[in-house]
The first five atom37 places (N, CA, C, CB, O) and aatype in JSON, in Angstrom:
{
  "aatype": [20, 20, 20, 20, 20, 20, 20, 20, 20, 20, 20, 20, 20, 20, 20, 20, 20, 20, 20, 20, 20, 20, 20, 20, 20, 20, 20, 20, 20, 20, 20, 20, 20, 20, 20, 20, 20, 20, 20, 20, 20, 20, 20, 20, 20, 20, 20, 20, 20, 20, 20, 20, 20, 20, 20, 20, 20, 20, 20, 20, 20, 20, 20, 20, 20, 20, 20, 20, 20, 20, 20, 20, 20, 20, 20, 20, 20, 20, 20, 20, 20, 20, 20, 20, 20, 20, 20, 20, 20, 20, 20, 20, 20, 20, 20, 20, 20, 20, 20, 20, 20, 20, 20, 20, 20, 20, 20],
  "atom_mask": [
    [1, 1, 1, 1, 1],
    [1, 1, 1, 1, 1],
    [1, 1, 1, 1, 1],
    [1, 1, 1, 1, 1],
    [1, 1, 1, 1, 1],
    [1, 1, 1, 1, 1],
    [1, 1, 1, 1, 1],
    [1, 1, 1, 1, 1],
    [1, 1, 1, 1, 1],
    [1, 1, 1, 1, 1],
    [1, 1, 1, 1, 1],
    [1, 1, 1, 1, 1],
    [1, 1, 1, 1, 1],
    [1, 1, 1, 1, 1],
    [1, 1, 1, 1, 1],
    [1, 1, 1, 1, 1],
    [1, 1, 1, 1, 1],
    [1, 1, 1, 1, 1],
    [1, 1, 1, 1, 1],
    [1, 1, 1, 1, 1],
    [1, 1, 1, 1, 1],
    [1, 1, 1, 1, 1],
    [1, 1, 1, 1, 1],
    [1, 1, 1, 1, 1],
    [1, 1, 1, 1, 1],
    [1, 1, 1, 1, 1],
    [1, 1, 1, 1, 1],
    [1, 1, 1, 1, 1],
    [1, 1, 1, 1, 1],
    [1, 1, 1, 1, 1],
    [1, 1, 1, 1, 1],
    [1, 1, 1, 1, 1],
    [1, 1, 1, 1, 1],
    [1, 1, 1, 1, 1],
    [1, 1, 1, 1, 1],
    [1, 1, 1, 1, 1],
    [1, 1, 1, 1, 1],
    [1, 1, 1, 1, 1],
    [1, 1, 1, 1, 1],
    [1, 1, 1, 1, 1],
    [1, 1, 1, 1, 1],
    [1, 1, 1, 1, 1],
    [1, 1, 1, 1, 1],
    [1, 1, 1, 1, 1],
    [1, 1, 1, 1, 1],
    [1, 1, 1, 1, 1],
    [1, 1, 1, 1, 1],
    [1, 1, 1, 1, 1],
    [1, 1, 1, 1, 1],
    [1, 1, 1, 1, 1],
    [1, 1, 1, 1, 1],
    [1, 1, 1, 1, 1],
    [1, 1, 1, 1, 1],
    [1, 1, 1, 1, 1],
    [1, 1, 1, 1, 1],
    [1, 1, 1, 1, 1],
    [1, 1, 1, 1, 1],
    [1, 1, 1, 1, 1],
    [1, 1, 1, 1, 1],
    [1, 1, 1, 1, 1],
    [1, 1, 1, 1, 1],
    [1, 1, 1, 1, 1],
    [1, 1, 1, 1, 1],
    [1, 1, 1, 1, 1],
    [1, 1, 1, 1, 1],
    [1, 1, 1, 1, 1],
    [1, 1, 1, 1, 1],
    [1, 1, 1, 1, 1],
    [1, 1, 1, 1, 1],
    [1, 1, 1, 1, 1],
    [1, 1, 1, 1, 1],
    [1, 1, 1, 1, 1],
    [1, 1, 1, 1, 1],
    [1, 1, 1, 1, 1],
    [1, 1, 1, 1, 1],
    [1, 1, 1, 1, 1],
    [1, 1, 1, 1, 1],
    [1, 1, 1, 1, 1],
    [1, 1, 1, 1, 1],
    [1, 1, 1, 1, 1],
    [1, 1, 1, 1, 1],
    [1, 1, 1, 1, 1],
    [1, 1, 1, 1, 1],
    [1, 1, 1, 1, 1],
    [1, 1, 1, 1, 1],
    [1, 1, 1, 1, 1],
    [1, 1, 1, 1, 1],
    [1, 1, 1, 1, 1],
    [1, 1, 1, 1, 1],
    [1, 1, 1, 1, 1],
    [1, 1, 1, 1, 1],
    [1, 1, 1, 1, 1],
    [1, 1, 1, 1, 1],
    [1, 1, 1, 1, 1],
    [1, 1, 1, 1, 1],
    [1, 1, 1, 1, 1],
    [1, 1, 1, 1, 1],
    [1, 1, 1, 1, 1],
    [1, 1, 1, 1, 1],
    [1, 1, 1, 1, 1],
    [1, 1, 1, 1, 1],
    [1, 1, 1, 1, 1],
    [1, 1, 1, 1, 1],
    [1, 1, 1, 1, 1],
    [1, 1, 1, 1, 1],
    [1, 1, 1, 1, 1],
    [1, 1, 1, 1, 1]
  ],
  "atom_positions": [
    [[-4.92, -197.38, 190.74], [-5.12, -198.02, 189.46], [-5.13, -196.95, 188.38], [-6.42, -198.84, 189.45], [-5.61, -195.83, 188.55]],
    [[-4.54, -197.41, 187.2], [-4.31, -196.2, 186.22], [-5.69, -196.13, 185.72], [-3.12, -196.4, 184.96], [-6.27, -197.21, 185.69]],
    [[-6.18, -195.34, 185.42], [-7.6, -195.33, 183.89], [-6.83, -195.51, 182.87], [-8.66, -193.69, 183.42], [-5.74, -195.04, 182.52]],
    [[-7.87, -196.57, 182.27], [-7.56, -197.03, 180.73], [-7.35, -195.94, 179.7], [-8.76, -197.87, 180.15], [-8.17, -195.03, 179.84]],
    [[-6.51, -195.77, 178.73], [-6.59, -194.55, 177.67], [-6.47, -195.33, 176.62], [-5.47, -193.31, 177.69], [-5.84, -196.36, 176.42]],
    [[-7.4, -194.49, 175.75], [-7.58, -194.27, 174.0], [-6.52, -193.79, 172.89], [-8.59, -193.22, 173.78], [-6.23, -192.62, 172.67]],
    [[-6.13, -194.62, 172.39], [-4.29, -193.82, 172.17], [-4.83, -193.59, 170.62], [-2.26, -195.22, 172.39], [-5.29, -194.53, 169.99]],
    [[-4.73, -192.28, 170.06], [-4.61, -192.04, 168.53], [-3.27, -191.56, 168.3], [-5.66, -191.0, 167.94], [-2.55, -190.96, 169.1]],
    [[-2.99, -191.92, 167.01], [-2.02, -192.02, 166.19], [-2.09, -190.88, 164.93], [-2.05, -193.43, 165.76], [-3.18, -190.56, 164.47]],
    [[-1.07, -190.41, 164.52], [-1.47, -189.31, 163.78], [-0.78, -190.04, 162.42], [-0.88, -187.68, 164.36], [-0.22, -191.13, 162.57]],
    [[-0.85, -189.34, 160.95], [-0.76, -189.96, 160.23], [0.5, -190.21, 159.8], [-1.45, -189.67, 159.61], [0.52, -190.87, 158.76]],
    [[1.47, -189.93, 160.19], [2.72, -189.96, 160.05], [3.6, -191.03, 161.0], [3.07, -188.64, 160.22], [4.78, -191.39, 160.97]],
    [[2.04, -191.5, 162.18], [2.92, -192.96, 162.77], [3.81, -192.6, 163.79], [3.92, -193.77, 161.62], [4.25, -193.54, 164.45]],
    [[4.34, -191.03, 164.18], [5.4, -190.98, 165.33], [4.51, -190.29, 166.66], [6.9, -189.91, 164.8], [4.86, -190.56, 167.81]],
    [[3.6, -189.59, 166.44], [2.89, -188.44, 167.45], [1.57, -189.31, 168.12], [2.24, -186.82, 166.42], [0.5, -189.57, 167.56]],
    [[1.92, -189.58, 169.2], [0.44, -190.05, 169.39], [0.28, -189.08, 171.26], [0.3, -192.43, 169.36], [0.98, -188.73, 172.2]],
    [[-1.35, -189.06, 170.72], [-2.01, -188.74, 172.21], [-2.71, -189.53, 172.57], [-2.76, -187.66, 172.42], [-3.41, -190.31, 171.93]],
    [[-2.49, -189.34, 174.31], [-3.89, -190.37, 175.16], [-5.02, -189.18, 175.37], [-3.36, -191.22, 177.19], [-5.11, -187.95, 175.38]],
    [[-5.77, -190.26, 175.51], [-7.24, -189.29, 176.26], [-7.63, -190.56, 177.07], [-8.88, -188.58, 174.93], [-7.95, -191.7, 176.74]],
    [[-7.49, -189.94, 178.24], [-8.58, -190.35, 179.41], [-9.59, -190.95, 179.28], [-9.1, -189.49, 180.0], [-9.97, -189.83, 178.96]],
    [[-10.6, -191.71, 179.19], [-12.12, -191.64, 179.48], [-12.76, -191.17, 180.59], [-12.62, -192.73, 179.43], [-12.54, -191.4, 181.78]],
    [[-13.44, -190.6, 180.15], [-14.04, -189.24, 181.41], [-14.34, -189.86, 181.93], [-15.08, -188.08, 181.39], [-13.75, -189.46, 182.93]],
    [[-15.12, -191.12, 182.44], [-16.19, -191.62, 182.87], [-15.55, -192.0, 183.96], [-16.91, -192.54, 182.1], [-16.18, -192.0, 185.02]],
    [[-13.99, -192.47, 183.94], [-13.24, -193.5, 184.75], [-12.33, -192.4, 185.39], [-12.4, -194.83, 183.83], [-11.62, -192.94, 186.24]],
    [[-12.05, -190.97, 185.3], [-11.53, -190.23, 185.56], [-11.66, -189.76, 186.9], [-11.67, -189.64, 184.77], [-10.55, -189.42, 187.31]],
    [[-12.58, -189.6, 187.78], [-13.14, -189.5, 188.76], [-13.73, -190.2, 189.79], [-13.6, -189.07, 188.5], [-14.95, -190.31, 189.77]],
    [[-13.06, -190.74, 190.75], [-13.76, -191.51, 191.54], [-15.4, -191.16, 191.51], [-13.14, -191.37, 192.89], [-15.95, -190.1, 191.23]],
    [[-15.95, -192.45, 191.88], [-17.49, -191.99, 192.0], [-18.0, -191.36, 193.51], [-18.45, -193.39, 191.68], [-17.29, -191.73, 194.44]],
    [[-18.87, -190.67, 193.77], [-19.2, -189.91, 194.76], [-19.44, -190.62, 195.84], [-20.15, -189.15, 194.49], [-19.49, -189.85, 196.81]],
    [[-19.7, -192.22, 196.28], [-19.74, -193.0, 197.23], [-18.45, -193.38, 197.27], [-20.66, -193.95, 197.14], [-18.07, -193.33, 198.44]],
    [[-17.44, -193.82, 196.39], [-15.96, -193.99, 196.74], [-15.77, -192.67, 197.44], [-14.9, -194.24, 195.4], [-15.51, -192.76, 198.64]],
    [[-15.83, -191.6, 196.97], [-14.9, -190.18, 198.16], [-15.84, -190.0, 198.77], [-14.24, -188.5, 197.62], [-15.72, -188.86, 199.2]],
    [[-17.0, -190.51, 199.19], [-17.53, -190.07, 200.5], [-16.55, -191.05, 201.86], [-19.47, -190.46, 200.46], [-15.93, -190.6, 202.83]],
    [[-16.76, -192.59, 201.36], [-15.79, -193.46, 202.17], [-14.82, -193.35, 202.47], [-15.55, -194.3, 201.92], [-14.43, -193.77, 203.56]],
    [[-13.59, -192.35, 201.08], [-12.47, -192.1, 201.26], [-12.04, -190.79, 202.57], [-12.12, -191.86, 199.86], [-11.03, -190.61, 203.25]],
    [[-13.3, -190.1, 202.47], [-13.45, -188.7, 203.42], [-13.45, -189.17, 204.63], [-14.8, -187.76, 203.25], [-12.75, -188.67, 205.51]],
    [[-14.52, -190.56, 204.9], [-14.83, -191.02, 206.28], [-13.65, -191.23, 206.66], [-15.71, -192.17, 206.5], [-13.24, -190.83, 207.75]],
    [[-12.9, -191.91, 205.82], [-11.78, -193.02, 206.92], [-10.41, -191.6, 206.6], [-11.19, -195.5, 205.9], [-9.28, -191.98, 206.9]],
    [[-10.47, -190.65, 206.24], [-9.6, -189.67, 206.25], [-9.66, -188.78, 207.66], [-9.88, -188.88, 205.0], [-8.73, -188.31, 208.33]],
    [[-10.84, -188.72, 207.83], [-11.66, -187.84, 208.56], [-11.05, -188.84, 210.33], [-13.8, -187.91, 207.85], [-10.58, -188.37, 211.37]],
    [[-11.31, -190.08, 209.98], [-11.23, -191.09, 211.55], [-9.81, -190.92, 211.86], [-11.6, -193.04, 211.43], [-9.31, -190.41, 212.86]],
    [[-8.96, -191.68, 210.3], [-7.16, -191.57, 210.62], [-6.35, -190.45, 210.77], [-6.38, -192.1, 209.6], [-5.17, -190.65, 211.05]],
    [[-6.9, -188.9, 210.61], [-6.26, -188.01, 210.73], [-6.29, -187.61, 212.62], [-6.83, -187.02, 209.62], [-5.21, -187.39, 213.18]],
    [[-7.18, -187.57, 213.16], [-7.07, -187.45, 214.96], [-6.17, -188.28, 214.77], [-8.37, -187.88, 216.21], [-5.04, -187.83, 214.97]],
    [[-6.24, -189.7, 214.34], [-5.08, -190.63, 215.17], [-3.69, -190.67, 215.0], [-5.28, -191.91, 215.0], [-2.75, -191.06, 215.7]],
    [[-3.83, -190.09, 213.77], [-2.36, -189.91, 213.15], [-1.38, -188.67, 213.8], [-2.58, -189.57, 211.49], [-0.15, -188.61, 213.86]],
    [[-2.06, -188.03, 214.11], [-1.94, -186.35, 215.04], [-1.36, -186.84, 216.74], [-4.12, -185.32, 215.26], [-0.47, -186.39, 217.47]],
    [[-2.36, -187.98, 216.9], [-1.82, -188.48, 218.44], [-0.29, -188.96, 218.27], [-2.83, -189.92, 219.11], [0.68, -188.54, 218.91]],
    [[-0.29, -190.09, 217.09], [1.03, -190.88, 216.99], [1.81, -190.3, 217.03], [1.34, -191.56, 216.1], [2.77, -190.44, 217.79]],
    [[1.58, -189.09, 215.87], [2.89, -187.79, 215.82], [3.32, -187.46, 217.01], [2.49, -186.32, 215.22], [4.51, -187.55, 217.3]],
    [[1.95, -186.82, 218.24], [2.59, -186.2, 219.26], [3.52, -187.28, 220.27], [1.44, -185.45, 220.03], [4.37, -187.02, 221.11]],
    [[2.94, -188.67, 219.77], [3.62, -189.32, 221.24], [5.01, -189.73, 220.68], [2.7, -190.88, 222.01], [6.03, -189.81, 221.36]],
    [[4.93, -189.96, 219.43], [6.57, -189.86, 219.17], [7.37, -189.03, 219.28], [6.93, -190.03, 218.21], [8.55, -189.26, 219.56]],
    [[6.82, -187.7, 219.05], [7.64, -186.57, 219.78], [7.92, -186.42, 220.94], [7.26, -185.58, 219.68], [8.99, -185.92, 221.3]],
    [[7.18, -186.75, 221.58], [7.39, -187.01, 222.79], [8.54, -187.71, 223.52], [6.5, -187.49, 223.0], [9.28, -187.36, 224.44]],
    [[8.39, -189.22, 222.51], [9.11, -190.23, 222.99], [10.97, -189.87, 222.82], [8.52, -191.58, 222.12], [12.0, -190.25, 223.38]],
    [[10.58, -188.82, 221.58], [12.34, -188.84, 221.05], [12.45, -188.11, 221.94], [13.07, -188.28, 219.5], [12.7, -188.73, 222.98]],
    [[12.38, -186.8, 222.09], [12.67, -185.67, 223.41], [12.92, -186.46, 224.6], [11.31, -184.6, 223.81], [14.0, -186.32, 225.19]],
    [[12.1, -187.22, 224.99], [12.53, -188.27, 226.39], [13.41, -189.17, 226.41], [11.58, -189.08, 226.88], [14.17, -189.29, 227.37]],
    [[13.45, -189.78, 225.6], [14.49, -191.18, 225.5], [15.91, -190.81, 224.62], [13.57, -192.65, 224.54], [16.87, -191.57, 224.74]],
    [[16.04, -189.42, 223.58], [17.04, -189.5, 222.86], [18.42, -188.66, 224.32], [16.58, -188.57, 221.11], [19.51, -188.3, 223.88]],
    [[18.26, -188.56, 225.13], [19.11, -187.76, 226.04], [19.31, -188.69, 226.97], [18.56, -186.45, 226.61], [20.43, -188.57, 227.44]],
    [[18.55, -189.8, 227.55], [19.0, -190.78, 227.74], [19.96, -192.0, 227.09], [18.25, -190.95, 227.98], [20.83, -192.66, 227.67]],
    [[19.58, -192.07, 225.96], [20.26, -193.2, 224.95], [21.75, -192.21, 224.47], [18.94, -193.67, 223.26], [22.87, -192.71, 224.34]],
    [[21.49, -191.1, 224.3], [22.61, -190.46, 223.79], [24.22, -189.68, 224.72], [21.79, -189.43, 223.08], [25.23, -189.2, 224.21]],
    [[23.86, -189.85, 226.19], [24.42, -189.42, 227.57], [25.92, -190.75, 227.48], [22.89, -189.69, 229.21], [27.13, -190.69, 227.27]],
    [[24.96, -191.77, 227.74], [25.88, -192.68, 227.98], [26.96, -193.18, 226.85], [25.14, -193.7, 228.42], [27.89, -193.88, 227.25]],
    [[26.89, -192.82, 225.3], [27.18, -193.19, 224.3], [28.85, -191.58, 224.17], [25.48, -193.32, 223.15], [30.05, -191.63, 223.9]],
    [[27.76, -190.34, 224.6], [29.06, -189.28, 225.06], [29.91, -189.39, 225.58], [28.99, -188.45, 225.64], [31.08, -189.18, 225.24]],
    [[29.3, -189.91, 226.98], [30.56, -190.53, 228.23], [31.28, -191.28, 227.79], [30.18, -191.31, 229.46], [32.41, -190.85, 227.58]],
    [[31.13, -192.0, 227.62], [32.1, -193.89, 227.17], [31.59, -194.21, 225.49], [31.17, -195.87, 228.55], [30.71, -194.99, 225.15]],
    [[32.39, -193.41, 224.68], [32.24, -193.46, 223.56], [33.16, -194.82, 222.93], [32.52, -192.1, 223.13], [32.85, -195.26, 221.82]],
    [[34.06, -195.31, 223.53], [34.83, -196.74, 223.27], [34.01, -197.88, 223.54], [36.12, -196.94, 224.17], [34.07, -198.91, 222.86]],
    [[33.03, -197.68, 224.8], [32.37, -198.67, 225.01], [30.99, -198.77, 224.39], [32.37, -198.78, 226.22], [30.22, -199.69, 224.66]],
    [[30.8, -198.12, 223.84], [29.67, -198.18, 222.89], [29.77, -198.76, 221.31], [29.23, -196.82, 222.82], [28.9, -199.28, 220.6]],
    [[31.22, -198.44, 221.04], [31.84, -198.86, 219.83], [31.63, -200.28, 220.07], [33.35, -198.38, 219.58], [30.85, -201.04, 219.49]],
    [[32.51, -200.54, 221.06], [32.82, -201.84, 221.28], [31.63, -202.81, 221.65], [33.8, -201.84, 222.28], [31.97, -203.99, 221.71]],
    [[30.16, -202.52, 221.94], [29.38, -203.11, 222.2], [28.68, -203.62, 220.75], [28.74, -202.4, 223.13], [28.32, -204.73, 220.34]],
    [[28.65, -201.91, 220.04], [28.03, -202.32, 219.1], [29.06, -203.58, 218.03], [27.56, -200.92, 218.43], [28.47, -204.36, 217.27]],
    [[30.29, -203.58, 218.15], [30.99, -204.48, 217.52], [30.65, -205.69, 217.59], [32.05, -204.43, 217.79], [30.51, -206.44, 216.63]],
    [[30.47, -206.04, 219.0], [30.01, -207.26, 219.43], [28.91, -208.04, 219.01], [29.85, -207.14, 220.48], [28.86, -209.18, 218.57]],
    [[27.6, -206.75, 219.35], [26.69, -207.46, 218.48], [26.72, -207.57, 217.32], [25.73, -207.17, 218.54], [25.79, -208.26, 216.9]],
    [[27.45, -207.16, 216.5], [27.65, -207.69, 214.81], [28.42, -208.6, 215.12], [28.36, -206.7, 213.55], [27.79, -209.52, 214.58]],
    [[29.28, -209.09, 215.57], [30.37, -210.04, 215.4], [29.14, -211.39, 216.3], [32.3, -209.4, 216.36], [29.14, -212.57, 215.95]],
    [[28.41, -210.96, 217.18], [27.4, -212.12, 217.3], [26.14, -212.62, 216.37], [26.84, -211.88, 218.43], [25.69, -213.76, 216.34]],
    [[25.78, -211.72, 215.78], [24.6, -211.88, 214.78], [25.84, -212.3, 213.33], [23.38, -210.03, 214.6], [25.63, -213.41, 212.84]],
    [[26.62, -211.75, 212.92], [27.2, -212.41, 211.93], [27.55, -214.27, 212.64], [28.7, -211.33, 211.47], [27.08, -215.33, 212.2]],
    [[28.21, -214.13, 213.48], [28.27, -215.66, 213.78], [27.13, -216.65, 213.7], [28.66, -215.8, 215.04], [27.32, -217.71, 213.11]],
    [[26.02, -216.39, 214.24], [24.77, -216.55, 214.57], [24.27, -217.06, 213.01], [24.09, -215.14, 215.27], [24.04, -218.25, 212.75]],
    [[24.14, -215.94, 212.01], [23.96, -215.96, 210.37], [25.12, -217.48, 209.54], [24.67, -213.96, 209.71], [24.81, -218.25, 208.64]],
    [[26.25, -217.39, 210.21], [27.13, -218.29, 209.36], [26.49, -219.54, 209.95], [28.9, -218.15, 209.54], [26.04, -220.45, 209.25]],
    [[26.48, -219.53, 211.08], [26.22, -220.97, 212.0], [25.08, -221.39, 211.31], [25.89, -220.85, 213.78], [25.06, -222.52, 210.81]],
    [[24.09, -220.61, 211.22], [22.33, -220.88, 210.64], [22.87, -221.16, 208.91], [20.87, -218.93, 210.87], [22.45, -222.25, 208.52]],
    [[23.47, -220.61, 208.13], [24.04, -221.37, 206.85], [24.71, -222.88, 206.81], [25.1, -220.51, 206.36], [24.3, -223.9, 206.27]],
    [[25.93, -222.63, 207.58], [26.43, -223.85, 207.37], [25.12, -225.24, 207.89], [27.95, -223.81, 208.3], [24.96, -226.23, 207.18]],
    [[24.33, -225.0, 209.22], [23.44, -225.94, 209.52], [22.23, -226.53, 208.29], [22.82, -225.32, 210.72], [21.66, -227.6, 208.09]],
    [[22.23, -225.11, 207.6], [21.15, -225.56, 206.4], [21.61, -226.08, 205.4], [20.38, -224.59, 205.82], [20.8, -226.65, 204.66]],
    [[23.14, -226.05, 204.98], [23.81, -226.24, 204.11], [24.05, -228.33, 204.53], [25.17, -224.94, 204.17], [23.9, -229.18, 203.65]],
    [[24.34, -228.59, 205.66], [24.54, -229.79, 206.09], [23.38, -230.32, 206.1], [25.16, -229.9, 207.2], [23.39, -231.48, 205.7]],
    [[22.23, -229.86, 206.45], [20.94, -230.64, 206.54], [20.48, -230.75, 204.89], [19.7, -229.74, 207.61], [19.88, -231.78, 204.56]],
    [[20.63, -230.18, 204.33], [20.62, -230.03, 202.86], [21.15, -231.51, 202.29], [21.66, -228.69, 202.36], [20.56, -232.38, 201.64]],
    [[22.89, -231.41, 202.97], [23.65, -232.84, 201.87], [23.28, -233.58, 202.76], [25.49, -233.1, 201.41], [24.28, -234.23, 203.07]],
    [[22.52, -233.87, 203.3], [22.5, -235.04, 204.61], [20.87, -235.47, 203.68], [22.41, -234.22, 206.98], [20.74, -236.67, 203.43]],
    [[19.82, -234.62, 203.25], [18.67, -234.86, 203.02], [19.01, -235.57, 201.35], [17.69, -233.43, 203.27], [18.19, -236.36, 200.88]],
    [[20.17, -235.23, 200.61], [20.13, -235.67, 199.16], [21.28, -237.15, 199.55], [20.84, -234.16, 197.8], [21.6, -238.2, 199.01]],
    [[21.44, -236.74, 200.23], [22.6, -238.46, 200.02], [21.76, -239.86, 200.91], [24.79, -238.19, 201.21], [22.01, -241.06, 200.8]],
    [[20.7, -239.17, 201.79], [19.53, -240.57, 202.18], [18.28, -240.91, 201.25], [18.7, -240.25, 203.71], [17.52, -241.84, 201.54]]
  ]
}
C-alpha cells in the first residue's frame, strides 16, 4: 500500500513536492516483528523447495531429453498431434456453446 502524501505547490503552479507522513512511513514494530516470524518459518522451506527442484531437473531433464535426441521426428510429430487435438477439442467446445446458445434464444 502506498503512504498517503502532502503535495505542495510552489508559486508559479509547475514544481510541486511530496512529503511522506512520517508516521505512515514505517511499518509499526508488531507488523515487522510478524513479518520476521513468517520470514524466518518460509525461508527453511523455501531452501528445501529449491533443493528438491534441483534435484528434480538434474534427474528427470536427461531422461525427458534422451528420447527427444534419438527420435527427434517423433517428438515433433507427437507434439503436433497434441495441438492438432486440443485445437480440435477448443473448436468442438465453441461451436457446442455457440449451438446451445441459438437453441436457448429461439425457445
Amino acid at each position: 500500500m502506498v503512504p498517503p502524501f502532502n503535495s505542495e505547490v510552489s508559486s508559479n503552479g509547475q514544481a510541486a513536492t511530496a512529503v511522506a507522513e512520517p508516521e505512515q512511513q514505517q511499518p509499526s514494530l508488531e507488523t515487522r516483528s510478524v513479518r520476521t516470524q513468517v520470514l524466518e518459518v518460509i525461508d527453511p522451506l523455501q531452501k528445501q523447495l529449491d533443493a528438491k527442484l534441483h534435484e528434480l531437473d538434474e534427474s528427470l531433464r536427461p531422461r525427458l531429453s534422451k528420447p527427444v535426441q534419438e527420435k527427434p521426428l517423433l517428438a515433433v510429430a507427437v507434439s503436433a498431434g497434441v495441438g492438432v487435438l486440443v485445437g480440435a477439442l477448443t473448436v468442438l467446445t465453441v461451436i457446442a456453446g455457440a449451438h446451445a446458445r441459438a437453441r436457448s434464444t429461439t425457445d
